[in-house]
C-alpha positions in Angstrom: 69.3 152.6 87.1 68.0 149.2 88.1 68.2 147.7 84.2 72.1 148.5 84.5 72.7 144.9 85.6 75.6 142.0 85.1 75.7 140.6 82.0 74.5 136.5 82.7 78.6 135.5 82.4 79.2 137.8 84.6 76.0 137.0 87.4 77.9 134.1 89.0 76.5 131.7 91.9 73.5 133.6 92.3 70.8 131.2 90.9 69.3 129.9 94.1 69.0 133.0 95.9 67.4 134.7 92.7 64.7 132.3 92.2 63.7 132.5 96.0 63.6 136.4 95.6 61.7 135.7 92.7 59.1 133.6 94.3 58.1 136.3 96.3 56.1 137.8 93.4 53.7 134.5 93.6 53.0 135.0 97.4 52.5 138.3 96.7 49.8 137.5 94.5 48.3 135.4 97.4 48.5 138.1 99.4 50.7 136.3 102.2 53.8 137.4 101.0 56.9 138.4 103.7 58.9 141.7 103.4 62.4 140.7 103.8 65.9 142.1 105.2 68.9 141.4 102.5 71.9 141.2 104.7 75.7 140.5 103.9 79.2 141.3 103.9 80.1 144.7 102.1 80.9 143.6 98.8 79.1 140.5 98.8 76.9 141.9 96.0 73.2 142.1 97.3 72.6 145.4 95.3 73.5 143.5 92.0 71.2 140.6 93.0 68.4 143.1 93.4 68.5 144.3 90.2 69.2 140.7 88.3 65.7 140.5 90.7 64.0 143.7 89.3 65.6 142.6 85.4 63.6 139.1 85.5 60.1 140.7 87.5 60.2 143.7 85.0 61.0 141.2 81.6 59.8 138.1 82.6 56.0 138.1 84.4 52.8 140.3 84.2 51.0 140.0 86.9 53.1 141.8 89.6 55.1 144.8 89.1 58.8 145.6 90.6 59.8 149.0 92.1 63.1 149.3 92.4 64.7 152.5 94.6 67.9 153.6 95.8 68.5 156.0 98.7 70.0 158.7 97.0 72.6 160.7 99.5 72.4 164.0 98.3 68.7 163.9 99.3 68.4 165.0 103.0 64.9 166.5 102.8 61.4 164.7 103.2 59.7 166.9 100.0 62.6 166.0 97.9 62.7 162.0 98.9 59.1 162.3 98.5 58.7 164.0 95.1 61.3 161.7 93.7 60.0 158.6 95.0 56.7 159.0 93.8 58.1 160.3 90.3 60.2 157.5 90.3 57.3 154.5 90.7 55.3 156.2 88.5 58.1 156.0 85.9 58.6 152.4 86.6 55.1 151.5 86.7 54.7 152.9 82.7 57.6 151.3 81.7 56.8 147.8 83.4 53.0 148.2 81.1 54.7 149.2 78.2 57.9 147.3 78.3 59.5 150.2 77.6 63.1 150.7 79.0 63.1 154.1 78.0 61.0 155.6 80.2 63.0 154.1 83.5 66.1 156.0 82.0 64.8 159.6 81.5 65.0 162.1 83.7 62.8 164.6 82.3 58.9 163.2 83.1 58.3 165.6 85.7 54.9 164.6 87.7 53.2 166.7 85.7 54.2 165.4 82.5 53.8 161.9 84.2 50.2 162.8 85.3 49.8 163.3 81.8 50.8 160.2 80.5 48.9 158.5 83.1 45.8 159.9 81.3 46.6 158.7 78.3 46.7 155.1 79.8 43.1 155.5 81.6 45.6 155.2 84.7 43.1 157.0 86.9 44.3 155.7 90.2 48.0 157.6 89.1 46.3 161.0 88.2 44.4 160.9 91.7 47.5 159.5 93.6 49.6 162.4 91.9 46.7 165.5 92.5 46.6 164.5 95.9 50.2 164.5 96.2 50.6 168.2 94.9 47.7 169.3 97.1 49.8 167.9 100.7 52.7 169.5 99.0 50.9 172.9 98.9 49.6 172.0 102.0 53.3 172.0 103.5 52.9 168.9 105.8 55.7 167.3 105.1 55.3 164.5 107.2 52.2 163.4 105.4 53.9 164.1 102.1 56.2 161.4 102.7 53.3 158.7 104.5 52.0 159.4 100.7 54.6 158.8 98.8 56.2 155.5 100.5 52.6 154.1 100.6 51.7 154.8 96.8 53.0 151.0 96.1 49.8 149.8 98.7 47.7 152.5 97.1 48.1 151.2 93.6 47.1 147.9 94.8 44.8 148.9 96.5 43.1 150.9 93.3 43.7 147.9 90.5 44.4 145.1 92.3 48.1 144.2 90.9 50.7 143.5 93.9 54.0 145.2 93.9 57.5 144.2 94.9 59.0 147.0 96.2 63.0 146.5 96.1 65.4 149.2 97.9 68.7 149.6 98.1 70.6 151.5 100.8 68.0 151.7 103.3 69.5 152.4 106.3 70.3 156.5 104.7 66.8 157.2 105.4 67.7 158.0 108.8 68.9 160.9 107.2 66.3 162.4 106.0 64.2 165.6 107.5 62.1 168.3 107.4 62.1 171.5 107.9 60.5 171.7 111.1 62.2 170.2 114.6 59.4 168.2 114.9 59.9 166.6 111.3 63.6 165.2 111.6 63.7 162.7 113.9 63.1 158.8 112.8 61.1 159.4 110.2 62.1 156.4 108.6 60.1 154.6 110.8 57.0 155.5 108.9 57.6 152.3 106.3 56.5 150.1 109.6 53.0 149.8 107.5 54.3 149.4 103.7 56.8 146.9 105.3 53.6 145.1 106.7 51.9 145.0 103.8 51.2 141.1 102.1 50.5 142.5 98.7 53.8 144.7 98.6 56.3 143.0 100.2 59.5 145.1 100.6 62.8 143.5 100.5 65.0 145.7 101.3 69.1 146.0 101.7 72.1 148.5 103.2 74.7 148.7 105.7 74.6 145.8 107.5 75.2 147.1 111.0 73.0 150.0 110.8 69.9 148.0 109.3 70.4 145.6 112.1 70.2 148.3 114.3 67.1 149.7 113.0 64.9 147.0 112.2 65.7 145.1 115.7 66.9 147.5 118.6 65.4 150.7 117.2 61.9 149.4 116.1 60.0 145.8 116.0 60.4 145.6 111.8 63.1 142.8 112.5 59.8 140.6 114.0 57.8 141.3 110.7 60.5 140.6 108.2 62.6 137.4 106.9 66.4 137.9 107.2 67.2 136.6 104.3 71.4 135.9 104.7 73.8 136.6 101.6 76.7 134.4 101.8 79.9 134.3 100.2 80.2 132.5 96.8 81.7 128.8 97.0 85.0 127.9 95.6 84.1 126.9 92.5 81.8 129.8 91.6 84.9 132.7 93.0 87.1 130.4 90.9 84.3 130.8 87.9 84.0 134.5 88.1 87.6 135.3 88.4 88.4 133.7 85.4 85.4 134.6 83.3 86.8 138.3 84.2 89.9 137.6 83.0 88.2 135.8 79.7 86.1 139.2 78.9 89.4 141.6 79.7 91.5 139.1 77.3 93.7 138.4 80.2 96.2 135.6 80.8 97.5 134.7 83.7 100.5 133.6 83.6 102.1 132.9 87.1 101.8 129.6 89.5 99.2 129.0 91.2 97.8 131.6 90.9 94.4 131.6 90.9 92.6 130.0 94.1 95.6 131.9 96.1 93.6 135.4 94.9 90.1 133.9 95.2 91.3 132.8 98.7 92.4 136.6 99.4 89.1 137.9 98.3 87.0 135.6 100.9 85.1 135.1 97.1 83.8 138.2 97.5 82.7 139.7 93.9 83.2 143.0 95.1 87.1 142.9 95.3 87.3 140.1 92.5 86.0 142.3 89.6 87.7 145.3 91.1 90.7 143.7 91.3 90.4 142.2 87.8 89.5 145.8 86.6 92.6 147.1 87.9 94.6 144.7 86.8 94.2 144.9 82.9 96.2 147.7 82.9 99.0 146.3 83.8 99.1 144.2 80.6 97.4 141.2 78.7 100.0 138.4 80.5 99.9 138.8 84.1 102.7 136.8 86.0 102.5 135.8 89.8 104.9 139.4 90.4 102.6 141.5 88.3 99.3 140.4 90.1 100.9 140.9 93.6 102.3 144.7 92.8 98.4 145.1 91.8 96.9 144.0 94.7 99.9 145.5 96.7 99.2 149.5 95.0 95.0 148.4 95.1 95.8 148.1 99.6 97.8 150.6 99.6 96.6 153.3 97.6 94.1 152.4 94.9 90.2 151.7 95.3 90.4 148.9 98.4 92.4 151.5 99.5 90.3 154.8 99.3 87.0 152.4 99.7 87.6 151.7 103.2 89.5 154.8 104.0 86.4 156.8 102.9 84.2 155.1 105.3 86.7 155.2 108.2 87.1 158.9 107.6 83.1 159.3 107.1 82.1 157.6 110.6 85.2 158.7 112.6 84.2 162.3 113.6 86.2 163.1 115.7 89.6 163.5 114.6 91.3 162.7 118.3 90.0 159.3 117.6 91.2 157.9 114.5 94.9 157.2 115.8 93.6 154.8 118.5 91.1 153.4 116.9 93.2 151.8 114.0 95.5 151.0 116.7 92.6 148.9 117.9 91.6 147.7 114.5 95.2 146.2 114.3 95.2 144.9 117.1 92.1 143.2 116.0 93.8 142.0 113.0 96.4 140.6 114.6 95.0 138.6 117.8 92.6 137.1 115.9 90.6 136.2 119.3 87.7 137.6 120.6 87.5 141.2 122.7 85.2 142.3 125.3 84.8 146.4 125.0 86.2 146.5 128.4 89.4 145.1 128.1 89.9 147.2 125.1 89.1 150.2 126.9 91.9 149.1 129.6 94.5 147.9 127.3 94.3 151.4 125.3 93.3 153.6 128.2 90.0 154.7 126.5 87.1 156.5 128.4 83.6 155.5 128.6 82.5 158.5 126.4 85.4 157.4 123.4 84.3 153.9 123.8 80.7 154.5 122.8 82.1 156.8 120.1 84.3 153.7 119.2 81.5 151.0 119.4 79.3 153.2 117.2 82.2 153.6 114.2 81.9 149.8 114.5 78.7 149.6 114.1 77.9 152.1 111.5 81.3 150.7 109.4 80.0 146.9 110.1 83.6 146.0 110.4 83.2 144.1 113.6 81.2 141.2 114.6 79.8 141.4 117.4 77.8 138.8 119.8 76.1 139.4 123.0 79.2 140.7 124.9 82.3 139.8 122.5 83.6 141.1 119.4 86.1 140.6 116.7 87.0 141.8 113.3 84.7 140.8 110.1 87.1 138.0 108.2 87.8 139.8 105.0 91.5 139.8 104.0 91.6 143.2 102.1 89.8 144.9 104.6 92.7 143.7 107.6 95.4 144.6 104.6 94.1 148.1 104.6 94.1 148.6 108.4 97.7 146.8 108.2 99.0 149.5 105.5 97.5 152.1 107.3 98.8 151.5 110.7 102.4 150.5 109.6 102.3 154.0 107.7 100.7 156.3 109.8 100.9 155.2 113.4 104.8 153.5 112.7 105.4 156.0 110.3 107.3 152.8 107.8 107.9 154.1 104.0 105.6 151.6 101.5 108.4 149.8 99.9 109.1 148.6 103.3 105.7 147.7 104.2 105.1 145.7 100.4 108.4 143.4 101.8 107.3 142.5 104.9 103.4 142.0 104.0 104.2 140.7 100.1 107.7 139.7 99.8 107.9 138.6 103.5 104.2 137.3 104.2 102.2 136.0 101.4 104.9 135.3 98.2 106.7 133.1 100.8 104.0 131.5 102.6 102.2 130.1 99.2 105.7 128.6 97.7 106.4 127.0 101.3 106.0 123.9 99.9 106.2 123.8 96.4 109.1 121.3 95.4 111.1 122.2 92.4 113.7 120.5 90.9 115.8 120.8 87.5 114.5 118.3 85.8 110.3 118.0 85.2 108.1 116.3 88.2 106.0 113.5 87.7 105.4 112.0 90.6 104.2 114.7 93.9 103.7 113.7 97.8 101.8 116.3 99.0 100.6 116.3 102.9 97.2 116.7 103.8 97.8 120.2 105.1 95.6 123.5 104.5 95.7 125.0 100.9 97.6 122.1 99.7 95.8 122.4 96.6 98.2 125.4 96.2 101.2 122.8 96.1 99.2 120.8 93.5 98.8 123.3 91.2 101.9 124.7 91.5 103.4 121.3 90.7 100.7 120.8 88.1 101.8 124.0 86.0 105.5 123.5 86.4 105.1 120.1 84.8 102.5 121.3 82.3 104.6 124.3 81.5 107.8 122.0 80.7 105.9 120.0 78.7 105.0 122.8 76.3 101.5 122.6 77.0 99.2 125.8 75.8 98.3 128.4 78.6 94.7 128.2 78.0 94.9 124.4 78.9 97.4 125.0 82.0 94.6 127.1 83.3 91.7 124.8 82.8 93.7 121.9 84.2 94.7 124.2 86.8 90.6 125.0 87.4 89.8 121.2 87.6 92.5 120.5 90.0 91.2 122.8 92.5 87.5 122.0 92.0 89.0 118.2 92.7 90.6 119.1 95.6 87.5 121.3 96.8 85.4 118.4 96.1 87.5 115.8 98.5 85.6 115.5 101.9 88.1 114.6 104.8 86.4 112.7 107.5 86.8 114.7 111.0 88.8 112.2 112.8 91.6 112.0 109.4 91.6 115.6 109.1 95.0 116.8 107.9 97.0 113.6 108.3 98.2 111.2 105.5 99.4 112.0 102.2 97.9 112.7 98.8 100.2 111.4 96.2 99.8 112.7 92.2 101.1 111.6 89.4 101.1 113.5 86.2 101.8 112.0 82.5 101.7 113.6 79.1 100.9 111.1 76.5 100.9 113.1 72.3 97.7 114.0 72.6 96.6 113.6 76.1 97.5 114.9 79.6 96.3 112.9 82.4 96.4 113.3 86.4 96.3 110.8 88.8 95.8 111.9 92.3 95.2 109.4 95.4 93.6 110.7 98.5 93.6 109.0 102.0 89.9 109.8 102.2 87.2 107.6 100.8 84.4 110.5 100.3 84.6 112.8 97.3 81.5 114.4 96.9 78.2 112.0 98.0 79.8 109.0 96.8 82.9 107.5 94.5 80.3 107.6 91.4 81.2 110.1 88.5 77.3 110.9 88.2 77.5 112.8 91.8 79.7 115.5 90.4 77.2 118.4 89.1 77.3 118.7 85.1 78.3 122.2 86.0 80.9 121.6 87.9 84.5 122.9 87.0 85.7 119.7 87.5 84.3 118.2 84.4 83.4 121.3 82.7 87.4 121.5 82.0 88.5 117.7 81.5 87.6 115.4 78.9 87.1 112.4 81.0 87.4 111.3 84.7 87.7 107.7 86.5 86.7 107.0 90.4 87.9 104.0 91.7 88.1 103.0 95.5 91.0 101.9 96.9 92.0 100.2 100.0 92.6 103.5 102.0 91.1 106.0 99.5 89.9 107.6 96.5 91.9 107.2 93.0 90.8 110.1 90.7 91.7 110.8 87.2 91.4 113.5 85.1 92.0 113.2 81.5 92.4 116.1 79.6 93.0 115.9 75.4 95.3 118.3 73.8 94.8 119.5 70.7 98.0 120.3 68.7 97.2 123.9 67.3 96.9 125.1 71.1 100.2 123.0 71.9 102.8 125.5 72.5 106.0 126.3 70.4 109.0 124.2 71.9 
């Protein structure tokens, strides 16, 4: 149901994009409103920003209503789509007048019990759209049964004069849909050309990626009439945000170095795998350490819901069994040349035929693993999504047992890579060079929490200082012709009460300027210190982040 939303903590980095969705209800009512296309990464979480969307329309305004529908699988027939479309915006509709939740979540107002109750609100236009809509039923055109039902949003307009935002989810499984006549189940999706037209009920509307792209711009014109309206990945600071609220509401702590950005990283900040992850993760206890968290992820790649998520969908759009072997040996070969591919030299380099290779290019499409320009192609970047094709093909193409394919992608790839260069020594650190190399806010924080950990300092502040020392790194803006070269140099001192860090950049930009008032109130970087100090310096930036300690969250010595 559409109500069944993110709570706000949880609803993360979403803000701008909500209120432009939201907006659309006010062109709407100036009839020169735009239906749009909602497109992004699997995962990326455009179906939860439709219904923060329908949540604020349905609470928060009068004068337009939502409609919020989901392409439900199991319904391969035009007169069941239809019927349950129509029963579905009529439901909607009486809830959004009476504010009244409770009618969304039923599922026992038949259309004759709703034509009912649209009597009983003088809802004439409802009782006519409904009697017409048993009389085409009867009449067994099944065709016009579902022209009716997918334009009851203009009708209602069209009959009180209210606009409607008509929000839908999974759009691209209405090319599933048929009748029962030959002449009824081809494309008959394409009918929403005119609803999608419509100023006064703009559709905006979401899927598969690769499909919808498909349909709206090589299979019709719909792309010309429609804003694309991109869903990017969440920034830094918000993936940094999320995971830790997560771990906030499941009462974990996390208890390993570094840990943090090093997980947001693998994610690519997609929600998606971040609360997933989080999810699976609480079972394996209330303190996490930096083993714990990897043997999650590791069991989540190679046989928990990353796992079956993908695998699902390979095994769903790979029909024909012959294929599946050398098509994940192309997928890891993907994964692992990182370069672009024409579909020719593919089809050389793993002897394919014409006839596979349109079988292959269509698993692509219909998957939307693979990025693909006017005659090149390469692999979506998403980390979990190349772990899973690793895993499978190291299993079932190499035939390697999972303990030896956790060494060499864990043990052997990622745990040694992030401690590359961390520098420990016996005695606590103080003083850190770090090189200006990628992820060398990894070394920082690594450094940061061995110091901070030696010092007795409580978990819960590690973490937030940990927080702040990423967002300050994030926050540091190399210039193009210094980038990675010179040194940042940190120095970290524990006073009684106070813990401070002094960190040095070879950069003079941070942010728009070197004032503390161009760092966002909400930013992590001051939402988890007590103080900060910007001063230029001859080559750089000196930053300081002050952070009080209070002695009942000191830890035991």
């Amino acid at each position: 149901m559409p109500l069944r939303s993110l709570s706000e903590e949880e609803f993360i980095g979403r803000n701008p994009e909500l209120t432009s969705l939201y907006n659309s209800a006010s062109e709407a009512q100036q009839g020169r409103a735009t239906s749009m296309f909602l497109s992004g990464p699997t995962g990326i979480g455009k179906t939860e920003l439709l219904k923060q969307l329908f949540s604020r329309l349905f609470w928060q305004q009068n004068k337009v209503v939502p409609f919020f529908y989901t392409i439900n699988p199991f319904f391969n027939s035009l007169r069941d789509f239809s019927a349950d479309y129509l029963n579905k915006f009529i439901r909607q509709w009486l809830a959004f007048q009476k504010k009244d939740i409770s009618i969304i979540q039923t599922n026992e107002l038949s259309l004759e019990r709703l034509k009912r109750c649209a009597e009983k609100s003088d809802a004439h236009w409802a009782v006519d759209i409904i009697g017409n809509f048993h009389e085409t039923m009867i009449s067994g055109n099944e065709i016009d049964l579902f022209f009716s039902a997918i334009n009851v949003p203009e009708l209602r307009y069209q009959n009180t004069g209210i606009p409607v935002i008509v929000i839908i989810d999974n759009f691209h499984k209405t090319k599933n849909l048929y009748g029962s006549h030959a002449e009824h189940s081809k494309n008959v999706w394409k009918l929403f050309e005119e609803p999608i037209k419509s100023r006064h009920t703009p559709h905006i509307i979401t899927g598969n990626r690769g499909e919808l792209q498909d349909m709206f711009f090589q299979q019709t014109s719909l792309g010309e009439v429609m804003e694309l309206f991109e869903i990017s990945e969440l920034d830094k600071s918000n993936s940094l945000q999320l995971f830790t609220s997560l771990c906030e509401s499941h009462n974990i702590t996390v208890d390993a170095k570094g840990v943090i950005l090093p997980f947001v990283d693998l994610f690519n900040s997609n929600p998606f795998y971040i609360k997933n992850f989080i999810q699976t993760a609480r079972h394996a206890g209330k303190t996490l350490s930096w083993d714990n968290l990897w043997e999650v992820y590791f069991n989540e790649i190679s046989s928990g819901k990353f796992h079956t998520f993908w695998l699902s969908r390979f095994k769903k759009n790979i029909l024909r069994l012959d294929l599946r072997k050398v098509i994940l040996e192309i997928l890891y070969h993907l994964c692992s040349n990182g370069t672009p591919n024409t579909a020719a030299a593919l089809a050389r380099m793993f002897a394919v035929s014409t006839e596979d290779l349109n079988d292959i290019m269509n698993f692509f499409q219909e998957t939307g693993i693979i990025e693909m320009n006017f005659s090149i192609f390469n692999i979506v970047q998403d980390r979990v999504l190349t772990d899973v094709i690793k895993v499978l093909y190291h299993k079932e193409v190499l035939g390697k047992a999972l303990s030896t394919i956790e060494d060499e992608l864990i043990t052997d790839g990622y745990k040694k890579d992030l401690y590359k260069y961390v520098k420990t020594e016996e005695r606590p650190l103080f003083e850190v060079t770090i090189p200006v190399i990628p992820k060398a806010e990894l070394i920082a924080v690594n450094a940061l929490e061995q110091i901070a950990k030696d010092q007795h300092i409580a978990a819960e502040l590690i973490q937030q200082l940990n927080i702040a020392l990423i967002d300050l790194f994030i926050s540091i803006k190399p210039r193009k012709d210094k980038l990675y070269s010179g040194n940042f140099f940190l120095k970290f001192e524990h006073l009684e009460d106070t813990f401070t860090i002094d960190v040095k950049t070879p950069y003079k930009e941070l942010i728009s300027s070197t004032s503390i008032d161009a760092l966002s109130e909400n930013q992590l970087l001051r939402r988890y210190t007590d103080d900060i100090k910007i001063e230029e310096t001859k080559n750089g930036i000196h930053i300081t982040l002050i952070k009080k300690l209070k002695r009942d969250l000191l830890s035991a010595s």
